[in-house]
C-alpha positions, 0 to 999 in steps of 0.5 A: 689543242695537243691530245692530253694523254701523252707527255709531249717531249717528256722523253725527248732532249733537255731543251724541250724538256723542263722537267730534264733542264738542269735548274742549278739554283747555286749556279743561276742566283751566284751568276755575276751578271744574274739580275735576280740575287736570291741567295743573298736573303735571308728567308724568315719567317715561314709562310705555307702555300696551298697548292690548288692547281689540281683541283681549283686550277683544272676544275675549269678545264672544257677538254677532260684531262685523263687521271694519269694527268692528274695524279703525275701533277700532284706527284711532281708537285710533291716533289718541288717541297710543296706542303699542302696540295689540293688533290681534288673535289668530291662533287658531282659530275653533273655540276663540275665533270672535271672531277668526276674521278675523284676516287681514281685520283686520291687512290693513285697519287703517291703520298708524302710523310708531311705533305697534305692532300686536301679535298673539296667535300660540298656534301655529305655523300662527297664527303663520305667518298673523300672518308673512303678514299683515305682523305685527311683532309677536306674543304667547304665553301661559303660564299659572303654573296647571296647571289653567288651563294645561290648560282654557285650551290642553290641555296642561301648563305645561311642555309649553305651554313646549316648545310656544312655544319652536318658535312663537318660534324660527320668529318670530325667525327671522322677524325678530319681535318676541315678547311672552310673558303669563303668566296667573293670577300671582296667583289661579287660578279652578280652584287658588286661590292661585297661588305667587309662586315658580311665576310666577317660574319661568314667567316666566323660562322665557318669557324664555329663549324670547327674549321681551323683555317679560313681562306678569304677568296677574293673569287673575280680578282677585284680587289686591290689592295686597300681593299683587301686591308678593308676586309681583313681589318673586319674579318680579324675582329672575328677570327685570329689572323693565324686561322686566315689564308688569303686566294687571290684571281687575278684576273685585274692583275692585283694578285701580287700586290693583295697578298703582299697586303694581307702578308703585311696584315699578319696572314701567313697561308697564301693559295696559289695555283702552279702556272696560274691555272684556274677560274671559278666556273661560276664567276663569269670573266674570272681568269686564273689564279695567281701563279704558284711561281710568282708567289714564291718568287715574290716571298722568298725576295722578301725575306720570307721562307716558303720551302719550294724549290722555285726552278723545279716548281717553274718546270712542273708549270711548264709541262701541265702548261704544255698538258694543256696545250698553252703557254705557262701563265707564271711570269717568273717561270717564263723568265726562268725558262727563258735563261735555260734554253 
């Protein structure tokens, strides 16, 4: 594996470096003989993406990855118009050594006026290190698995309940904002099939706690769409649809077609992860998130407006890949990149 603590072919020629390619987009979607027209839709309404590359796309990573890293991916995420970005998480390094620096990050990246850097707070000594980081922003995570629940934070569903009930009232009276995951809302590594019912429930007591937004992840990439629709027509019997995200694994290569279902459904906040980065280290065989790239591929051709910049999104994918020593995991930035060597 390439060493992580340089930036292979940053400084080398555009051919073998993305992030120096000339992705005109004008040029790319107005070719006569190009087989993708994007110019020709009409994107409406908007759809938020949540970046998790960062946090939930590197937490997995056996190898350390250097600060520096990490905070020029956040920084050149930023510059592709993402709104949301998910920085890090504030948990101990005993349990996930990935982001035991934490606190280096968040006080080395580079904020942007409007973009929100998010950070995952499991408790509330996590949490006060997100306070004095500067965070505005944190995450708590549920899970609608006893068995899960139980592997991923020691405790029950209830109890993890109880526990992040202190977690957000401190945040709120910190003035933050609180995000809440509810994982595993469709398929359970260690039960199987997970009940819509039970994930209604989770996810309404998450509310109550003052999150304003719930993401429903389905954490080993089971599901499928019916699935999906399943669920949600449960969950939103609970929670307006407009306080409802959905994160997608694809491990089953389902990813696409279950947030086109819960796009369809009315929700309109998609987590993503840029070049398919991710896994769950407690979910046994769950591979990558969706890939950010073909997400945005997928909703801007379909009329919907996410603000990114596609090509400069495909670049960033591609050096992180490159960081990493593999392949970039988006298809759609494969393809792209493809056309412009």
């Amino acid at each position: 594996m390439p060493t992580l603590g340089k930036s292979r072919g940053y400084k080398g020629s555009r051919s073998t470096d993305p992030l120096h390619c000339k992705f005109h987009y004008r040029s790319l979607v107005n070719r006569k003989r190009a087989d993708v027209d994007l110019a020709k839709f009409k994107p409406d309404p908007v759809l938020i993406l949540v970046e998790v590359g960062p946090r939930d796309g590197l937490q997995n990573e056996k190898q350390l990855i250097p600060t520096e890293t990490k905070v020029a991916l956040i920084d050149k995420l930023t510059g592709t118009g993402l709104s949301v970005i998910e920085a890090t998480s504030f948990v101990s390094p005993k349990w996930v050594p990935q982001m035991g620096d934490a606190q280096k990050v968040m006080s080395a990246i580079h904020r942007k006026p409007g973009t929100t850097y998010p950070v995952l707070t499991p408790n509330i000594k996590g949490l006060e290190a997100a306070i004095k980081s500067g965070a505005e922003e944190v995450a708590i995570f549920g899970a609608a698995s006893e068995s899960f629940s139980q592997r991923n934070i020691n405790c029950s569903v209830d109890e993890s309940i109880e526990r992040f009930g202190v977690v957000a009232e401190r945040a709120r009276e910190a003035g933050l904002r609180i995000r809440g995951y509810v994982s595993c809302v469709v398929g359970c590594p260690y039960e199987g099939h997970v009940d819509p019912e039970v994930v209604a429930r989770v996810s309404h007591a998450m509310l109550s706690l003052g999150c304003y937004e719930i993401s429903l992840g389905d954490t080993i990439g089971v599901g499928r769409p019916k699935e999906i629709q399943a669920m949600l027509n449960a969950v939103t019997k609970r929670v307006p649809t407009s306080q409802l995200a959905i994160h997608c694994h694809d491990t089953y290569g389902q990813a696409l077609a279950n947030i086109y279902a819960a796009v369809e459904a009315g929700v309109r906040t998609v987590d993503s992860s840029v070049a398919g980065l991710g896994g769950c280290p407690y979910a046994k065989g769950a591979t990558g998130n969706v890939a950010t790239e073909d997400v945005v591929y997928m909703l801007e051709g379909n009329g919907f407006s996410t603000g990114v910049d596609l090509f400069k999104l495909a670049a960033v994918g591609q050096w992180i890949s490159e960081e990493l020593g593999r392949p970039t995991g988006s298809r759609v930035a494969r393809a792209l990149l493809a056309k412009n060597k």
